[in-house]
Backbone bond lengths (Angstrom), bond angles and torsions (degrees), N, CA, C in turn:
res aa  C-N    CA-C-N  psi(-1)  N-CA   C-N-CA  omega(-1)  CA-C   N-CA-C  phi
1 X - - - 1.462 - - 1.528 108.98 -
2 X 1.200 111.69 135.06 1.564 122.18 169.83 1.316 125.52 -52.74
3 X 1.488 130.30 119.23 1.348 100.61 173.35 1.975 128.23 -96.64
4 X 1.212 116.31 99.06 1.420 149.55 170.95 2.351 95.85 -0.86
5 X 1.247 82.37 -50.60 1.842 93.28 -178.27 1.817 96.73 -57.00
6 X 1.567 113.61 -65.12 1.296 68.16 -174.40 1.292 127.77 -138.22
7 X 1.864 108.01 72.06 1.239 135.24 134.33 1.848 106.45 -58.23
8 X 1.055 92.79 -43.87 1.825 96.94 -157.28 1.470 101.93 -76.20
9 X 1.889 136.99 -32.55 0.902 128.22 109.32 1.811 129.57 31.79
10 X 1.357 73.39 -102.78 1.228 110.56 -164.41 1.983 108.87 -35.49
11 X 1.456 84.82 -67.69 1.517 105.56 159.17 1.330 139.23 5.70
12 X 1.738 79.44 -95.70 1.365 130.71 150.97 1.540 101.08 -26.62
13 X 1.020 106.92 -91.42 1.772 115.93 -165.73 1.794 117.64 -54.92
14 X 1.614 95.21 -18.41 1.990 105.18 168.11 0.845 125.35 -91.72
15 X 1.988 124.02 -13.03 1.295 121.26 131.55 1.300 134.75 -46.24
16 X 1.341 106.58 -63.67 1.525 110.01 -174.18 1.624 109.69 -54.57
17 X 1.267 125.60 -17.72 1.565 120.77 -156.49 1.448 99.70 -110.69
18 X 1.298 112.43 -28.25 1.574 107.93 177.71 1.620 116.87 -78.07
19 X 1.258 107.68 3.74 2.286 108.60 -171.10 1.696 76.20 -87.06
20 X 1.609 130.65 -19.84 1.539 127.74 172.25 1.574 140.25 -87.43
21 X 1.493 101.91 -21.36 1.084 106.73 -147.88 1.799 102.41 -156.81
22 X 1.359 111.19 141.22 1.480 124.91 -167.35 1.447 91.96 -67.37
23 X 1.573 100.93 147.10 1.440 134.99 173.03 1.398 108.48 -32.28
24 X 1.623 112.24 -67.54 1.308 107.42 -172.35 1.436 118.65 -50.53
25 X 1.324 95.64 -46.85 1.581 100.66 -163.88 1.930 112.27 -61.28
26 X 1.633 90.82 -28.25 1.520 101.26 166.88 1.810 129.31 -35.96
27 X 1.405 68.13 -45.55 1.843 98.79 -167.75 1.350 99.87 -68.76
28 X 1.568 118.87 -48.30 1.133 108.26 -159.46 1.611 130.58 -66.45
29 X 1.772 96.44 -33.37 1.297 154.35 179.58 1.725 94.99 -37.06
30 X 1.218 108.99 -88.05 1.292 154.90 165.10 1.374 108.48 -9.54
31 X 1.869 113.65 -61.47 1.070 153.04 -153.96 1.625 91.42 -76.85
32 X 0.825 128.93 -67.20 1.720 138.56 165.03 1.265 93.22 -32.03
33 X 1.535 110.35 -107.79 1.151 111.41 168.21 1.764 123.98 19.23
34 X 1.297 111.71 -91.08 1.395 99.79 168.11 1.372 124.06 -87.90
35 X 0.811 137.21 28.79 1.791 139.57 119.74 1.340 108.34 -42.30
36 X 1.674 109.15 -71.21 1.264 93.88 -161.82 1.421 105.60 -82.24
37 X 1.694 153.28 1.06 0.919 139.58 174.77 2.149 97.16 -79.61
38 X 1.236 116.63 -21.04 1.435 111.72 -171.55 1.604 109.72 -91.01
39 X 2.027 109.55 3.45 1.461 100.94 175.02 1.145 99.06 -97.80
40 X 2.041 117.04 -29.77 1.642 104.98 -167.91 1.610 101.77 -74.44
41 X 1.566 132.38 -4.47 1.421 113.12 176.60 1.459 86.40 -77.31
42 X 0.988 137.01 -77.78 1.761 135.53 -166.83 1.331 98.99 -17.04
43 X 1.367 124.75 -66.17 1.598 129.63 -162.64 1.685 99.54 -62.37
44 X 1.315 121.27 -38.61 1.293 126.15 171.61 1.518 106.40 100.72
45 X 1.335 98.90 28.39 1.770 119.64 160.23 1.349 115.28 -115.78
46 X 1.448 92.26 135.62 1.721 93.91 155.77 1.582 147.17 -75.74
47 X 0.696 122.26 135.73 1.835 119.85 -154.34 1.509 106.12 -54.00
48 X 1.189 134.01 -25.42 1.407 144.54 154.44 0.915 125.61 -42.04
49 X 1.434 115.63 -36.97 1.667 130.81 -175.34 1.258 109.90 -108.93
50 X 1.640 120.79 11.63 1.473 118.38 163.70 1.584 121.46 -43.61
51 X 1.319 117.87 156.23 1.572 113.84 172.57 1.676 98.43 -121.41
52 X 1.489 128.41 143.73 0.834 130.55 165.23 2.125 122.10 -28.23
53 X 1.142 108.55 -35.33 1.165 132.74 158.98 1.683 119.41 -42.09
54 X 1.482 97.06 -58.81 1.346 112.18 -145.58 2.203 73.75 -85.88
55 X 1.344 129.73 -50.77 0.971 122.28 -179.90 1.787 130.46 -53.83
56 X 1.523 102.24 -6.66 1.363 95.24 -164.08 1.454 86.52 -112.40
57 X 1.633 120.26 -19.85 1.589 99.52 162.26 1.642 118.71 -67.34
58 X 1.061 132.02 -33.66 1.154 152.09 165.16 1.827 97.48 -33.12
59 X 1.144 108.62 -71.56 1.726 117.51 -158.73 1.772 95.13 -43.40
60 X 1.725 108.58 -42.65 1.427 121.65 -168.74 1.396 102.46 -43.97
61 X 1.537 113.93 -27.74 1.497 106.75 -163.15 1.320 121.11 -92.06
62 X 1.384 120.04 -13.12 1.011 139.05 -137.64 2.461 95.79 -87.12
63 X 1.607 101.30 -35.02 1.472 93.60 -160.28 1.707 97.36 159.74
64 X 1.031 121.91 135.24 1.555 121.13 -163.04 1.724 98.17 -86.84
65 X 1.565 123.36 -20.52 1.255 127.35 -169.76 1.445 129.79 -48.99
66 X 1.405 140.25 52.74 1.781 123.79 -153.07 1.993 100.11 -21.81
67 X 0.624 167.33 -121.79 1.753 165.89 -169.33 1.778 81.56 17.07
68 X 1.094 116.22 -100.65 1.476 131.06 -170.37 1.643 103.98 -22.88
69 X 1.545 115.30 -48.65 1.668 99.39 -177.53 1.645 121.76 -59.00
70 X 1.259 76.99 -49.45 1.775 116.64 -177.77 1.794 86.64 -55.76
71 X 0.351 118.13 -91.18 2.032 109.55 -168.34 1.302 97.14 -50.38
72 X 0.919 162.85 -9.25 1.682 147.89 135.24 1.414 124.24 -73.11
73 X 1.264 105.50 -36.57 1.437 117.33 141.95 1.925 120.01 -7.51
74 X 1.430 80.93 -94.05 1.432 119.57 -166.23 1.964 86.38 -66.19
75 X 1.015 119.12 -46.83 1.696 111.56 -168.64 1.630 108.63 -51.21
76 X 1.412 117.56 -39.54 1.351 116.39 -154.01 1.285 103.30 -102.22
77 X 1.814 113.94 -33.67 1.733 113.46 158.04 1.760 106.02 -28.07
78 X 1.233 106.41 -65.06 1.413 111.44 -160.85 1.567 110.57 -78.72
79 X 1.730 122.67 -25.11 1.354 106.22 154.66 1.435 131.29 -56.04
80 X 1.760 122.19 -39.83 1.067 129.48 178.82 1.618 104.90 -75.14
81 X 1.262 120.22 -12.03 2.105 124.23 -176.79 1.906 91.05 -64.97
82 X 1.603 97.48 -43.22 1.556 88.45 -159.97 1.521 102.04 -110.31
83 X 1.132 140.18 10.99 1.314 147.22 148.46 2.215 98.56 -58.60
84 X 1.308 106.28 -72.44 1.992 105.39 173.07 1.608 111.41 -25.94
85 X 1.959 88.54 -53.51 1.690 87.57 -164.80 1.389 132.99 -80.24
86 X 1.684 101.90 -9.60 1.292 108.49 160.60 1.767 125.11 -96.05
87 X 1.753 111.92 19.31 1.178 125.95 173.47 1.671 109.54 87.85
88 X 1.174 122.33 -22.68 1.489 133.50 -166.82 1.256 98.17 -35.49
89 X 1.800 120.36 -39.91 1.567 123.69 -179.14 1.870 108.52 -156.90
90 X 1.022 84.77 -165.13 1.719 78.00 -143.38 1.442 85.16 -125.29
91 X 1.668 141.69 15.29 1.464 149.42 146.22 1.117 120.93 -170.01
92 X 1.375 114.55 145.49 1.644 127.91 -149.82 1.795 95.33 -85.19
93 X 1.308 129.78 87.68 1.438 117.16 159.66 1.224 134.84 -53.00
94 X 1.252 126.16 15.28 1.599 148.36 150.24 1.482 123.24 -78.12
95 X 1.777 105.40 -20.14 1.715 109.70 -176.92 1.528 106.64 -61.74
96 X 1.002 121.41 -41.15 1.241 137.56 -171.49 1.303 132.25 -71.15
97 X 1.479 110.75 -17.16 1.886 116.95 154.56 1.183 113.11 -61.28
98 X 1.658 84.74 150.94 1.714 101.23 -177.17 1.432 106.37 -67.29
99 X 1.449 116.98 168.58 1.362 121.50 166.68 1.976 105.78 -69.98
100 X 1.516 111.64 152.79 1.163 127.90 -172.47 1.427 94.86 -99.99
101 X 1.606 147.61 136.63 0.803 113.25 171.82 1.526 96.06 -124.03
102 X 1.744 128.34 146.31 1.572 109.83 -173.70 1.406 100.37 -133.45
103 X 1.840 110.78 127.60 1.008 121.54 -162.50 1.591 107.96 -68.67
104 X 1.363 124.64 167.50 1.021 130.11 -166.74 1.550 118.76 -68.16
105 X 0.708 141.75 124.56 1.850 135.49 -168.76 1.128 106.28 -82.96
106 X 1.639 119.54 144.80 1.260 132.16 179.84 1.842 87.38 -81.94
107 X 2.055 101.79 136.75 1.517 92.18 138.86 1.179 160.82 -54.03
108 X 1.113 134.16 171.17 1.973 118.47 179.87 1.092 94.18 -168.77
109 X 1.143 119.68 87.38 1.828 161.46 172.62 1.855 104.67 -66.50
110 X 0.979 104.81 115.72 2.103 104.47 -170.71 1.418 93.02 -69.40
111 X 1.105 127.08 122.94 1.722 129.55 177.42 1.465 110.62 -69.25
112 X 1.537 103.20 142.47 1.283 109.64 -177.84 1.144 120.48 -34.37
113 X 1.438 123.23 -70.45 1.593 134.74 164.53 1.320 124.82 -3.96
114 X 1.954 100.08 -61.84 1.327 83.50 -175.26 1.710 110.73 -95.67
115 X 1.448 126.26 -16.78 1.531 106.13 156.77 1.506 118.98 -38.31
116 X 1.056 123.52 -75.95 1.501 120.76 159.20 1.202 107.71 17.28
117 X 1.442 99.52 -99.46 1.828 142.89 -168.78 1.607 93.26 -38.98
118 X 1.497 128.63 -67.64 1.076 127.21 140.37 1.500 155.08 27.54
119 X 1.306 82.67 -84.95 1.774 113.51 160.00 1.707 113.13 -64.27
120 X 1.667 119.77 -44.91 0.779 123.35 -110.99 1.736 72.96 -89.17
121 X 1.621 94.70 -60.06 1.921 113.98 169.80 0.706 122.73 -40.76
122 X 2.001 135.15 -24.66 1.109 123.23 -179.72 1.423 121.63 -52.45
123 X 1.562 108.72 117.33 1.698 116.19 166.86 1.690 108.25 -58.86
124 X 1.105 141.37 8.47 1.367 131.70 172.11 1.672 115.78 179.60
125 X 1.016 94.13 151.56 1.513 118.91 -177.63 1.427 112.65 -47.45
126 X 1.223 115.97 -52.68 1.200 109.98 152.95 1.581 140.77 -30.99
127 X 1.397 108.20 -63.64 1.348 119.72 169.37 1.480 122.80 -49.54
128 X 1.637 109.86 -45.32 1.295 108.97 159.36 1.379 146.43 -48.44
129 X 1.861 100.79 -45.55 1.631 125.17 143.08 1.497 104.18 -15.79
130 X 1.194 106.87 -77.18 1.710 132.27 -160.37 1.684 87.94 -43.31
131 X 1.160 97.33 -100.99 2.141 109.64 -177.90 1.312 95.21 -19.44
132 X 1.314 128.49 -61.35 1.959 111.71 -153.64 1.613 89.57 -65.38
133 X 1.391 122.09 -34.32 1.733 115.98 -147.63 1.899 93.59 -63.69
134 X 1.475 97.24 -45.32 1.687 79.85 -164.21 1.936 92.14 -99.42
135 X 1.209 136.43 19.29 1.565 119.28 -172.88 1.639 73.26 -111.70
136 X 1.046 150.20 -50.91 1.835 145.88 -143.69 1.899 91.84 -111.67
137 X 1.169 121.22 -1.01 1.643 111.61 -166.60 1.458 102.81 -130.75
138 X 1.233 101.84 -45.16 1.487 104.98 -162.71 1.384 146.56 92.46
139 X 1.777 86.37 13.13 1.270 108.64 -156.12 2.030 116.57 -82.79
140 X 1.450 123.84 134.50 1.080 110.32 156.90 1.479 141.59 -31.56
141 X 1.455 121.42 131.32 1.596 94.14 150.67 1.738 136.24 -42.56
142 X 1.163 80.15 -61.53 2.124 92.97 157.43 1.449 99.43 -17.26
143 X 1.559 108.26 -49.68 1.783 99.94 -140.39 1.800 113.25 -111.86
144 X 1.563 89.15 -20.44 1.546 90.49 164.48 2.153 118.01 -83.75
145 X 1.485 97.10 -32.63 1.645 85.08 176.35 1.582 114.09 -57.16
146 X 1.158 150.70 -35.31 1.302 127.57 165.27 1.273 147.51 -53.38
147 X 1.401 99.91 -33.23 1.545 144.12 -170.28 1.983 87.79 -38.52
148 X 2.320 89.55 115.22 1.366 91.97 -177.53 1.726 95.46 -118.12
149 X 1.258 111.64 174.80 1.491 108.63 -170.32 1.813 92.35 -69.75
150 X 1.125 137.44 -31.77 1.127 155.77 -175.44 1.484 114.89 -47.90
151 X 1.616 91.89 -38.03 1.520 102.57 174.06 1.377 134.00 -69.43
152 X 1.529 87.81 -17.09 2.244 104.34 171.75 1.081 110.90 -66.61
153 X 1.538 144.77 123.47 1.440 158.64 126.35 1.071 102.30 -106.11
154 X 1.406 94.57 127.89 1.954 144.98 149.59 1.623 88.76 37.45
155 X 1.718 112.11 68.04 1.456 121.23 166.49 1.746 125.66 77.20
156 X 1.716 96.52 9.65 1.144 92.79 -173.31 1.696 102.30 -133.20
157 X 1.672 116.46 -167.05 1.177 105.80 165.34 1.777 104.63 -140.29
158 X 1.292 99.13 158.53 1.598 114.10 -168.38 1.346 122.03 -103.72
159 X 1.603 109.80 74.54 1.359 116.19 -157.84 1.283 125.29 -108.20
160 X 1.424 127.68 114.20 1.508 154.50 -167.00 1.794 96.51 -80.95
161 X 1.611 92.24 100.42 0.973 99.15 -147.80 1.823 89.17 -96.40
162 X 2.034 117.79 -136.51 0.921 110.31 163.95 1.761 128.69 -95.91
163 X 1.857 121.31 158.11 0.960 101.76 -146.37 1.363 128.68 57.63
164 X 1.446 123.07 28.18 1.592 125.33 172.28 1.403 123.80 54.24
165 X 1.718 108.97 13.43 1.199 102.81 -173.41 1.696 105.24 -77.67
166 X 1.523 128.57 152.38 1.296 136.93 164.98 1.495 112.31 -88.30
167 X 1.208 107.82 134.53 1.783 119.95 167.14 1.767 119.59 -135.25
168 X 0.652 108.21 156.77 1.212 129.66 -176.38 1.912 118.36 -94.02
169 X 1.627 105.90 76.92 1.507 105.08 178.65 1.454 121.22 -51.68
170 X 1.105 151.67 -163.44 1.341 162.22 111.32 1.429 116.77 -89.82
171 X 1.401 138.80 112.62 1.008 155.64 167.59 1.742 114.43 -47.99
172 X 1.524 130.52 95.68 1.693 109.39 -176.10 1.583 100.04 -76.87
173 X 1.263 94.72 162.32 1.589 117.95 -170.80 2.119 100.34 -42.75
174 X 1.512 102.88 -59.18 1.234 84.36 -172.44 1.779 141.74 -82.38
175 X 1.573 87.59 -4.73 1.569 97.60 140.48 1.501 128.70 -58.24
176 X 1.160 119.98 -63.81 1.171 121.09 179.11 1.533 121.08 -49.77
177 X 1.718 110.37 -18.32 1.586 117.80 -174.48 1.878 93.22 -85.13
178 X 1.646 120.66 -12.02 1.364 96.57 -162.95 1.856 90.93 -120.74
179 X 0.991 111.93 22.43 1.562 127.23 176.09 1.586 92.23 -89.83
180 X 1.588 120.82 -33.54 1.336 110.55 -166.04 1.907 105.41 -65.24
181 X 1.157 107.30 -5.68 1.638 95.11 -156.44 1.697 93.05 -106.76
182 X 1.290 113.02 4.96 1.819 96.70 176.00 1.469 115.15 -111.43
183 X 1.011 121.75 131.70 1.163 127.10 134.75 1.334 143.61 30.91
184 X 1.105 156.94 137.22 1.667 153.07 -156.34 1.868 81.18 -92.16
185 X 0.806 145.56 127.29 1.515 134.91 127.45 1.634 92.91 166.88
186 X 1.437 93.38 -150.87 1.547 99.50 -179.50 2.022 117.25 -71.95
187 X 1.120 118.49 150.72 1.401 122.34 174.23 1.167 107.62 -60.84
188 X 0.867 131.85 -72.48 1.834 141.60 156.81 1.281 167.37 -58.65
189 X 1.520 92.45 21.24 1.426 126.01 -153.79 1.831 124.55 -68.66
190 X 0.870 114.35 127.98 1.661 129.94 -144.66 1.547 102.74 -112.51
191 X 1.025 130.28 145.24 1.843 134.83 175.20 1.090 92.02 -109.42
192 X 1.243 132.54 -14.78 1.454 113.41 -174.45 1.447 116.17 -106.11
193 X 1.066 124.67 8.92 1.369 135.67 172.72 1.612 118.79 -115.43
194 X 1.605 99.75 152.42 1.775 91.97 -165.40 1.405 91.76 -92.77
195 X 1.306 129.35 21.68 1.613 118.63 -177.23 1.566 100.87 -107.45
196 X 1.300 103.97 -25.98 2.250 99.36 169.89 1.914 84.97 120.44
197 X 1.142 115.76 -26.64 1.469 119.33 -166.34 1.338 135.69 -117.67
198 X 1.351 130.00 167.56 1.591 129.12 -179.68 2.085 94.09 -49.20
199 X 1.001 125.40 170.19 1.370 152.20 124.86 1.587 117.73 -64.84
200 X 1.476 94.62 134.12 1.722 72.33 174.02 1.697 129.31 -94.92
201 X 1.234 117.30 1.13 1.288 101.00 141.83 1.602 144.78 -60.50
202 X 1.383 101.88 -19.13 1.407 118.56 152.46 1.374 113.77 -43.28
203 X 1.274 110.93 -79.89 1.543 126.46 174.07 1.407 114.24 -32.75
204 X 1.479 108.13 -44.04 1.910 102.82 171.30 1.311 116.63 -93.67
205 X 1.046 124.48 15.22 1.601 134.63 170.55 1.638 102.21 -93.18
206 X 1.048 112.16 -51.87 1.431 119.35 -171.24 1.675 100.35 -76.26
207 X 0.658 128.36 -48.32 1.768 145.27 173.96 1.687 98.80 -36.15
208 X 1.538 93.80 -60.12 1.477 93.08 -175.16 1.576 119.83 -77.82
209 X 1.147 106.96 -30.10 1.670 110.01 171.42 1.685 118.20 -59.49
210 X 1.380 97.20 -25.74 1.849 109.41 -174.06 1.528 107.03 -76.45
211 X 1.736 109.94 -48.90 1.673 108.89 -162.30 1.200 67.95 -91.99
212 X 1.465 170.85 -141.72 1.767 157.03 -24.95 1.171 107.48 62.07
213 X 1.750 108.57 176.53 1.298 128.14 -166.24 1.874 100.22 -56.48
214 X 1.634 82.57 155.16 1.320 99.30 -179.45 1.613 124.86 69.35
215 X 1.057 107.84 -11.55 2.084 124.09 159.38 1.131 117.42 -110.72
216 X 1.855 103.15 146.70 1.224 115.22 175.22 1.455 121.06 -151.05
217 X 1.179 119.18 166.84 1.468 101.47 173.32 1.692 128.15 -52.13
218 X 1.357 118.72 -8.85 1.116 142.12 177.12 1.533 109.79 -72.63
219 X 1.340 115.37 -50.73 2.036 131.26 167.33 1.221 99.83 -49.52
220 X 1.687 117.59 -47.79 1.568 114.34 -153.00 1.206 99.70 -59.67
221 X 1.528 122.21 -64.68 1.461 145.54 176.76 1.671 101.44 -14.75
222 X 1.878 111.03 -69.64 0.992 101.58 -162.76 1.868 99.28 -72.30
223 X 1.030 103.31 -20.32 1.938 94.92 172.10 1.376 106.35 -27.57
224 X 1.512 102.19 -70.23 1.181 124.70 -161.41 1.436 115.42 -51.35
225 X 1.756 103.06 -46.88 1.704 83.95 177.20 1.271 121.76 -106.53
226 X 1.344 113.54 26.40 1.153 117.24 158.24 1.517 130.05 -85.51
227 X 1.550 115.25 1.57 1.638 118.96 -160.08 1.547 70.03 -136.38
228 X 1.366 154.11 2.96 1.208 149.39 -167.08 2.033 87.43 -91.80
229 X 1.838 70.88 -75.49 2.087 91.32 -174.06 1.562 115.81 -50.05
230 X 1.248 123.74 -16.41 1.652 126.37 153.12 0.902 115.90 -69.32
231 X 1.281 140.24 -84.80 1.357 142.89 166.89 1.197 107.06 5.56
232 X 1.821 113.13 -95.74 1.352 104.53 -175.03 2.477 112.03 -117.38
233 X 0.986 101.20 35.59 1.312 96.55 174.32 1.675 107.85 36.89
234 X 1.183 108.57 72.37 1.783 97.91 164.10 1.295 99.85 -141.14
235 X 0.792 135.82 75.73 1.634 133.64 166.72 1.478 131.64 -22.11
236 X 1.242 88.75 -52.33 1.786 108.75 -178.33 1.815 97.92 -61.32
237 X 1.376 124.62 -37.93 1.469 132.61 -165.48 1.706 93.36 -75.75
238 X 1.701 114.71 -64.93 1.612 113.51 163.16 1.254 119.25 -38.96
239 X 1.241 145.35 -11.01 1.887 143.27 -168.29 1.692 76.63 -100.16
240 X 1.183 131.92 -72.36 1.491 123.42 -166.87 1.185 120.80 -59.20
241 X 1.605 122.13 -23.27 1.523 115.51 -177.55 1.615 100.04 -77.37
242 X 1.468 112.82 -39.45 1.612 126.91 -165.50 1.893 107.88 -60.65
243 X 1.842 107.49 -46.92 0.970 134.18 -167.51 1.573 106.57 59.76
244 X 1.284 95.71 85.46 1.384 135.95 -163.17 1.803 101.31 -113.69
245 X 1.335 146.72 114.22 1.154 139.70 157.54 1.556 110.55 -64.11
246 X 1.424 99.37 -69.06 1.799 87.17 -176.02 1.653 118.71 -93.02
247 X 0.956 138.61 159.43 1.612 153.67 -161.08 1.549 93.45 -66.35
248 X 1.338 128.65 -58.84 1.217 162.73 160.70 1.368 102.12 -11.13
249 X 1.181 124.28 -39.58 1.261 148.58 -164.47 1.509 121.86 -87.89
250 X 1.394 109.88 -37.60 1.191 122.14 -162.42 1.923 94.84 -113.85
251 X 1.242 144.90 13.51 1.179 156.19 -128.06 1.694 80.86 -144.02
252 X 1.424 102.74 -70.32 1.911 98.92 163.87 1.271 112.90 -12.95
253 X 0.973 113.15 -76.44 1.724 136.82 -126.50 1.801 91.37 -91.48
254 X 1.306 123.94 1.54 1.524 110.26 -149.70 2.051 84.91 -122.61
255 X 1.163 107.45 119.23 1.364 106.80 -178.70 2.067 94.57 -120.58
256 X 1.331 104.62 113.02 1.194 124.10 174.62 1.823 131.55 -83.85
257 X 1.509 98.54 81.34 1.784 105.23 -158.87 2.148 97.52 -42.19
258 X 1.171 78.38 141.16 1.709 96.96 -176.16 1.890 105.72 -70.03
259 X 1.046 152.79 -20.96 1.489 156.40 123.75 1.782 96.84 -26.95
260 X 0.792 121.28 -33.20 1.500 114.76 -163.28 1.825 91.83 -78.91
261 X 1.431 107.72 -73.88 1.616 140.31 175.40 1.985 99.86 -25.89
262 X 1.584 97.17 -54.86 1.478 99.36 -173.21 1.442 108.69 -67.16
263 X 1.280 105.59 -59.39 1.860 99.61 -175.98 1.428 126.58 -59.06
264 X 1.803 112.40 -19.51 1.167 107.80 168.77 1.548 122.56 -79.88
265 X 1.539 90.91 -25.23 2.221 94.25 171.88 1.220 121.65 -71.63
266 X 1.549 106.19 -20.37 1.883 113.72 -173.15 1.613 98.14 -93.95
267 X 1.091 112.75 10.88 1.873 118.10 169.91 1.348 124.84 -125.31
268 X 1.848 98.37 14.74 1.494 115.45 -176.62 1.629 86.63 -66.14
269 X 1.402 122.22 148.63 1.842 116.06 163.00 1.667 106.57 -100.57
270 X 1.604 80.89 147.50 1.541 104.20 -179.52 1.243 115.80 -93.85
271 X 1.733 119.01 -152.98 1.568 99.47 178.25 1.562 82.59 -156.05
272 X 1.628 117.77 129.66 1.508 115.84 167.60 1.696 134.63 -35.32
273 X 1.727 100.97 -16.87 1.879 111.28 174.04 1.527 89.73 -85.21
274 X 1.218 142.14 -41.07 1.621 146.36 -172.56 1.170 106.84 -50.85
275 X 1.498 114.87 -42.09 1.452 121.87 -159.99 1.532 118.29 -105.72
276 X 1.490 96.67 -23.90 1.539 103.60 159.66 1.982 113.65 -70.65
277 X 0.987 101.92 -29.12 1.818 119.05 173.82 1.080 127.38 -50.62
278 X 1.819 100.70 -49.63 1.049 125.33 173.47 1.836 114.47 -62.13
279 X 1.184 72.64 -56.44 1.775 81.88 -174.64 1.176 123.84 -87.81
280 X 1.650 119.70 15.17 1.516 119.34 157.21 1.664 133.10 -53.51
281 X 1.191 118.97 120.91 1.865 110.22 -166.81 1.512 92.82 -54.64
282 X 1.818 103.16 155.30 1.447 116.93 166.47 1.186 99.85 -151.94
283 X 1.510 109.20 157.16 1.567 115.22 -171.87 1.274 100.22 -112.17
284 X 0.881 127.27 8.28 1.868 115.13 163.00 1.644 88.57 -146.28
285 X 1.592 64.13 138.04 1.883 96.94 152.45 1.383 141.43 -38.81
């Protein structure tokens, strides 16, 4: 049986956090949240009366992934931040976890091949749309399901990104050649939705059915900035195309072919005392 306290909770605390903070992240927030209010009914506590203790056995349950703790982590810090501030209790038993720390993730860039392959199957113009938007753009699911013809200025696109921030895409040439064939309205437009458009889990459902197992619109992305950050190495220019807040962020996403790595280390410069150093005789090893 559910316990009713803290759904209502729950609520409560997805109001207050959403007048701040994007939908998804709402959801996700939230989503913790009652996990852990549906383990302390199991334990036969109320989530109020957690002990820092009782929360860090909890985290154990959650997914062995450091990312995965760390976002439950961080969910219930901030349920218990606004549980204090609305008086519910009088100290946050979340202050007191350790830091999560999550190692840096290797990229996983969708290989040319199978974009291609990809492209090639797509049953419609549309679908193709989709692959170039986030393999040539970089674009979210989030950020391609809205995508209205309205949204094109002078070669680019105007994308409300996350946290509502706006950026400014660049359109590549052969997007822009398959923009010619739609329609005045939205790119993606849905009857079954009260918004006129795909969802964007739609968009990554279909994404993944197009490239096959093991791709997603998530690979494309890093496709994208991985043949971006070769090209011309500017990172800071990739954080704005990606719409990336921290640097940190966009460092992910950047997979650096090893031919690249070698020719730039074998052009590190030396210095004629280095090389005389080097090449002084020695009798041991």
């Amino acid at each position: 049986m559910r316990d009713n306290k803290i759904d209502s909770l729950a609520d409560d605390f997805a109001t207050w956090y959403a007048t701040h903070a994007a939908e998804g992240t709402v959801e996700n927030r939230t989503r913790y949240v009652v996990r852990l209010g549906e383990w302390c009914h199991h334990k036969r506590l109320f989530v109020l009366d957690a002990t820092v203790q009782d929360l860090s056995e909890w985290l154990l349950t959650v997914g062995e992934a450091p990312s995965t703790r760390k976002n439950a982590a961080d969910a219930i810090k901030l349920f218990y931040k606004w549980a204090v501030s609305t008086h519910l209790i009088g100290q946050s038993p979340a202050a007191d976890l350790p830091t999560i720390r999550v190692p840096r993730g290797a990229p996983k860039p969708t290989p040319d091949e199978v974009v291609t392959r990809a492209i090639e199957n797509a049953p419609r113009l549309r679908d193709v749309l989709m692959i170039m938007l986030a393999s040539y753009g970089g674009l979210r699911a989030k950020e391609i399901a809205p995508l209205h013809t309205s949204d094109v200025e002078s070669e680019m696109f105007r994308i409300v990104g996350k946290g509502g921030h706006i950026r400014y895409v660049p359109i590549h040439p052969l997007t822009q050649e398959l923009l010619t064939y739609f329609p005045t309205g939205f790119l993606f437009p849905s009857r079954k939705n009260m918004t006129g458009h795909y969802l964007p889990a739609s968009i990554s459902q279909r994404l993944g059915r197009l490239l096959g197992p093991g791709w997603s619109g998530h690979t494309l992305r890093h496709h994208c900035a991985t043949k971006f950050f070769a090209e011309y190495q500017d990172i800071h220019a990739l954080q704005e195309l990606l719409g990336h807040v921290q640097l940190s962020t966009t460092l992910i996403y950047t997979k650096i072919d090893n031919p690249f790595l070698k020719d730039q280390v074998q052009k590190l410069p030396s210095s004629p005392a280095l090389e005389r150093s080097l090449n002084r005789p020695r009798s041991v090893i």
